[in-house]
N, C-alpha and C positions, 0 to 999 in steps of 0.2 A: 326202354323198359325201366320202370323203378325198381330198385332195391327194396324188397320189405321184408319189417322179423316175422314169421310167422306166426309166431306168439304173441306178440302183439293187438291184435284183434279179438274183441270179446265176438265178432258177428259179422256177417254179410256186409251189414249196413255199415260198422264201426268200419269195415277197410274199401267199402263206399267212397264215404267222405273222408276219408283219407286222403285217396286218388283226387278226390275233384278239388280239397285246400290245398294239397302240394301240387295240383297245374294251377291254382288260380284261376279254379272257374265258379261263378255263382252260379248256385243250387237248381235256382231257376233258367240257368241258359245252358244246360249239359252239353258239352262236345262227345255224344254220343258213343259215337266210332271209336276215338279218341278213350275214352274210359272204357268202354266194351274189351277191349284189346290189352289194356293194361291188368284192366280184372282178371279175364284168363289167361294173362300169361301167369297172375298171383298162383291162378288155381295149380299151372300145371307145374309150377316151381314147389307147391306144396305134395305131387306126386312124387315130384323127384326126389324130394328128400322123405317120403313114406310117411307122409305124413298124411293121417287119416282126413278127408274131405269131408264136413258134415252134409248132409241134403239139403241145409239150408244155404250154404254156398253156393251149392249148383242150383237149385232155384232162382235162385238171383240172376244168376248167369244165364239164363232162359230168358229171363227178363230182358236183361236189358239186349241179348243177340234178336229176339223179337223185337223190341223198340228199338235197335238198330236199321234191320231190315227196313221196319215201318218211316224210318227216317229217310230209307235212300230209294225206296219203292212205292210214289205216292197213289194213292187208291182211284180207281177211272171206275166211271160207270159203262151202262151198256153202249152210252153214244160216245164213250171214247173221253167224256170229257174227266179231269179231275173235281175228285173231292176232295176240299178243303174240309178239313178236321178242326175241330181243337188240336191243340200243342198235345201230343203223346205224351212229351216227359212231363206234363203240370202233375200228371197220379205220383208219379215218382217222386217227383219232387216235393210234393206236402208231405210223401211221408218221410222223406229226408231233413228236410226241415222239421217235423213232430219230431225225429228221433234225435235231431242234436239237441232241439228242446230240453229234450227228457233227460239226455245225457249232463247236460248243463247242470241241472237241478239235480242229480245222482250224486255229481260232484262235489257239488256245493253242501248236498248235504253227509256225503264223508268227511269231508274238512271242517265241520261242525262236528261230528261224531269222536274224529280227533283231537279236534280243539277240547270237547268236553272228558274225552279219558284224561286229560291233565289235569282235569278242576277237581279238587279234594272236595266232598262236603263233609259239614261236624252233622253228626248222626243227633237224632232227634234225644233233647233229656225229658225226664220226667218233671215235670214242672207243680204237678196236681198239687203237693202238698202248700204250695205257696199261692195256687186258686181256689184253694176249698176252704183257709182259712178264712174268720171271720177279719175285717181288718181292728185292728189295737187300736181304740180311744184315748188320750190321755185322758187320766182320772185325777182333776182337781180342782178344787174347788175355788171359787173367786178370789180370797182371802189369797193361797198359793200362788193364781196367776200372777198376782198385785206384786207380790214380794218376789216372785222371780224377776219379773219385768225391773223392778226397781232396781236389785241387784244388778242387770245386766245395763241400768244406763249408768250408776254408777261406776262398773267398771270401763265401761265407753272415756267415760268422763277422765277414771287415772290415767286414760293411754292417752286420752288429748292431751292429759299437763302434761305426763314425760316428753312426748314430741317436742311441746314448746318448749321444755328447757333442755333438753339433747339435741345435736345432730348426729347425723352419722359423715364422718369425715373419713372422703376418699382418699386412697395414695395415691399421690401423683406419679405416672408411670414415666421411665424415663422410657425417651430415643435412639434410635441404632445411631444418630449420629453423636449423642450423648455419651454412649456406652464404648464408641469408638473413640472420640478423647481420654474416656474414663481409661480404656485398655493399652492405650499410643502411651501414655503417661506411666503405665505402670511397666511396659516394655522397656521404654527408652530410661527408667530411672534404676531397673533390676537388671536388663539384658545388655550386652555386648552383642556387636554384629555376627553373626554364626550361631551364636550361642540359644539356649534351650530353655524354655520355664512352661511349667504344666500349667495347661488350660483352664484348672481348678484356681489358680492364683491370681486370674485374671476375669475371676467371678466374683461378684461383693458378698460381704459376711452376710448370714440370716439369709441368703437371696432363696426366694420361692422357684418356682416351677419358672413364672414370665422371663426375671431374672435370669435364667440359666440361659432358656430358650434365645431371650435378647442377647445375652454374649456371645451365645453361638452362630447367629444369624451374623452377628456384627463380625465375628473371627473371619466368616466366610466372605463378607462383602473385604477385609483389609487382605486377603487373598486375592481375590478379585482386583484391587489395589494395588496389589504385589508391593505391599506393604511387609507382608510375611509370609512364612511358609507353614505348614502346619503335618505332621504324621502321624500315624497312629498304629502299634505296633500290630495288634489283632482285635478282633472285632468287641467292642465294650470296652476296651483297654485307655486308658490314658493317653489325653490328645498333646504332644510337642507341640509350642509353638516357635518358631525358630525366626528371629531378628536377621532382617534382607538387609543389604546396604542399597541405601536411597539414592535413585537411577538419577540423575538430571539428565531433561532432556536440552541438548543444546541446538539451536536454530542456525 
């Protein structure tokens, strides 16, 4: 016998196919007996616990105890011979297939219904006063266009001289491994082994934003080096950097 929530079930049908995907059987080939038996025991598990039985429930369960029957008592005519049928469960079963149809596309379109409670839309503006205008002609006359026109090649023309005799001259950026000589040099010529010098002193004058950024990055690679060591008492606080005595390694 399976296990099932009560609650669970919007229907007859929903705890249906329930039964017949967790045995793994298709729609079209019902193990009759097999699901008849597992339905009512749903039912009488839903007694037990007082749990009200709708009349569509038990309908069902008329059903398929009938189309049970019908499966294990085949029909004989008067000479005794059998009548071969149509399949009994094919009714049953279009309309269990019509109903996961349905349920399919129910779903699909809840999950669209959610998907669109997230979407903001911006609410409708008033736009009329910018379609009901006439649109703005400029007003001038040939004489005006001439002298504007003229004006605007002339000044075309002053920005082409200055290009030609200006450039614009880049600063050449230095290298962390640039910046790492630059800071090795200024260590070994101010520090003592052990000893302490602030990380501001080990930044070039005037130095921008790049500049700060590259001595920082380069402090951490000569850590990484175990070149040096570096502390920092609290957070934003002044960075130590502290002169390591130089490891050799011997083979």
């Amino acid at each position: 016998m399976y296990k099932v929530r009560i609650d669970k079930f919007e229907g007859p049908f929903d705890l249906l196919v329930y039964l017949i995907q967790n045995a793994k059987m298709d729609i079209y080939d019902i193990r009759v007996a097999e699901i008849t038996e597992q339905y009512i025991g749903y039912l009488k598990e839903m007694g037990e616990l007082n749990v009200e039985v709708s009349s569509e429930f038990i309908v069902l369960a008329a059903v398929l105890i009938r189309l049970k029957s019908h499966m294990l008592l085949p029909r004989v005519n008067d000479a005794g011979e059998v009548i071969i049928d149509e399949d009994p469960r094919m009714e049953l079963a279009s309309r269990l297939a019509e109903y996961v149809k349905t349920k399919k596309i129910a779903e699909m379109l809840q999950e669209r219904l959610e998907a669109n409670q997230c979407i903001h839309e911006k609410p409708a503006e008033d736009i009329s006063e910018y379609l009901d205008s006439p649109d703005e002609l400029l007003k001038a006359d040939i004489e005006q266009f001439v002298n504007a026109f003229n004006a605007f090649l002339q000044k075309k023309k002053r920005v082409a001289d200055v290009k030609k005799r200006y450039q614009r001259i880049k600063r050449e950026r230095a290298s962390i491994e640039d910046r790492i000589n630059y800071m090795t040099a200024i260590i070994k010529d101010k520090v003592s082994v052990g000893e302490y010098i602030d990380f501001t002193e080990l930044v070039p004058e005037e130095a921008d934003r790049y500049d700060i950024t590259l001595s920082f990055m380069s402090l951490l690679e000569m850590i990484k080096m175990q070149e040096v060591d570096a502390k920092q008492e609290k957070n934003y606080g002044n960075i130590s950097v502290i002169k390591k005595e130089v490891q050799l390694n011997v083979q």
